[in-house]
C-alpha positions as CSV (number, residue, x, y, z in Angstrom):
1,X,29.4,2.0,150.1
2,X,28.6,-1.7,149.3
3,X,26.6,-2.7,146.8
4,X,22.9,-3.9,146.9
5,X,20.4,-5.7,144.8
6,X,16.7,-6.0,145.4
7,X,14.5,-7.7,143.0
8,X,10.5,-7.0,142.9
9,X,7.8,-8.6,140.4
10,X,4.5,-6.8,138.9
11,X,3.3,-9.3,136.3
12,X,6.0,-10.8,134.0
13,X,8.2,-7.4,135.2
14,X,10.8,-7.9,137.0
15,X,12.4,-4.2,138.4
16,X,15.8,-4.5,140.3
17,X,16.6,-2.3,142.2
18,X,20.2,-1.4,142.8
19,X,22.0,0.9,145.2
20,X,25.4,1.7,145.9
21,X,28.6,1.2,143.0
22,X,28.8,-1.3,140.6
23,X,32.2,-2.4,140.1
24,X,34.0,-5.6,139.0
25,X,33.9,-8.2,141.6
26,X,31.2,-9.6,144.6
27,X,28.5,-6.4,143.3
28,X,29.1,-7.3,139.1
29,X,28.5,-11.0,140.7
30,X,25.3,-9.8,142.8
31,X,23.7,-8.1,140.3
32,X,24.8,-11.1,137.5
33,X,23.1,-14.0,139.7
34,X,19.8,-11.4,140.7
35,X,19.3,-10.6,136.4
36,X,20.1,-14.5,135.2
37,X,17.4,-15.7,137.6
38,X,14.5,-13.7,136.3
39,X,14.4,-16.3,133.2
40,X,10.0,-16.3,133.0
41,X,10.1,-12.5,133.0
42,X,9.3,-10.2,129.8
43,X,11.0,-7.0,130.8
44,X,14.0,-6.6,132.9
45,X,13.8,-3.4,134.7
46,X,17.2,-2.0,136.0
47,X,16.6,0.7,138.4
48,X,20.0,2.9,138.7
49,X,18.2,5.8,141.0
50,X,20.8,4.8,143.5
51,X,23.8,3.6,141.9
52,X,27.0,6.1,142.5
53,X,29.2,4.7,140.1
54,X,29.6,2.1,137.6
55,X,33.4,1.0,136.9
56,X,34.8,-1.0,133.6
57,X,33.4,-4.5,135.3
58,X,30.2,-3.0,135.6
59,X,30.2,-2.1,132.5
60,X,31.3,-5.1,131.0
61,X,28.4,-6.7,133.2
62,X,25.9,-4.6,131.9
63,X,26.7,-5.0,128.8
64,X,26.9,-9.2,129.4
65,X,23.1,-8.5,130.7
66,X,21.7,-6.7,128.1
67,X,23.5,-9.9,125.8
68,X,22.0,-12.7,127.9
69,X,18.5,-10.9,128.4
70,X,17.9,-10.4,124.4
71,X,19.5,-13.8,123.5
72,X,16.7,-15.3,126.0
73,X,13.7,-12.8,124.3
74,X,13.3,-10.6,127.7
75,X,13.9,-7.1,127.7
76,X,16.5,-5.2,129.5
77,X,15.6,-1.3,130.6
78,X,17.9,1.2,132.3
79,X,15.7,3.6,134.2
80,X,17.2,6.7,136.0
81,X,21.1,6.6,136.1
82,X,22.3,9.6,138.2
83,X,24.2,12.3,135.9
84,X,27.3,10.5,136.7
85,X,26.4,7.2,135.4
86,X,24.5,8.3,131.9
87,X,27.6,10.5,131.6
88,X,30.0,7.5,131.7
89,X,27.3,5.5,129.5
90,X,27.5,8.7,126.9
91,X,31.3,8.6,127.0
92,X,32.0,4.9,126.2
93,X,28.8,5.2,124.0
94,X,26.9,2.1,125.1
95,X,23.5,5.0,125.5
96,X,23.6,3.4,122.0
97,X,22.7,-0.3,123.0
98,X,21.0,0.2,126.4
99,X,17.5,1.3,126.5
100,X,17.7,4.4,129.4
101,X,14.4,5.5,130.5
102,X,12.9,7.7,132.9
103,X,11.0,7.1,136.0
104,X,8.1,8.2,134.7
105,X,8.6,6.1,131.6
106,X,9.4,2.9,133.6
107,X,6.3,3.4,135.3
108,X,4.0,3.1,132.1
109,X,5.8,-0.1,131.2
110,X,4.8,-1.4,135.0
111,X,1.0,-0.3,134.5
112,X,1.1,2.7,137.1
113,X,-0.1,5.1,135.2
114,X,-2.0,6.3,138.8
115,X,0.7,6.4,141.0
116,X,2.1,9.4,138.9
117,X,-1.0,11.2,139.7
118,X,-1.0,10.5,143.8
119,X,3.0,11.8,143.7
120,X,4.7,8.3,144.1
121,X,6.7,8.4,141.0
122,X,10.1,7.7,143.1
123,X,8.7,4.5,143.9
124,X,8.7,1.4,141.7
């Protein structure tokens, strides 16, 4: 499964969306390059509905992220990691440093506090 990154704005949010395994090499890269250019946003919103797996680069990347996103005042958000992926962030304990929200959580921060009501809370 190859990896993919998709970046949307609402405001000074910025909500990436990835899918597929993040792992050390070209998808720890893609996801690098897609966080470090959303430098005028507030809050970084990872969205991990559709990540598989996360391997000891993307680890190591996520935890670069969180670094370089609080060292430039923006905030970084992990919203809805599959059972797989909280469990490995539960295991090596970085739960601790990340911020891990819901869907329903991540759609407060973006404002769309309505779309919960018309059933569209898969969607960011």
């Amino acid at each position: 499964m190859t990896f993919q990154v998709n970046v949307q704005h609402t405001g000074d949010v910025a909500v990436v969306n990835c899918a597929g395994r993040i792992v050390r090499g070209e998808p720890a890269c893609a996801l690098k390059n897609a966080v470090l250019s959303q430098r005028d946003a507030r809050i970084v919103v990872l969205d991990l509905s559709d990540v598989a797996t996360v391997d000891g680069g993307g680890l190591g990347m996520l935890v670069f992220l969180r670094r370089w996103t609080k060292d430039s005042g923006i905030q970084m958000k992990l919203v809805n990691p599959s059972p797989l992926v909280r469990e490995l962030l539960e295991r090596t304990q970085l739960d601790h440093i990340f911020d891990i929200s819901s869907v329903d959580d991540a759609l407060a921060i973006l404002g769309c506090e309505r779309y919960r009501e018309y059933g569209y809370a898969a969607t960011l």
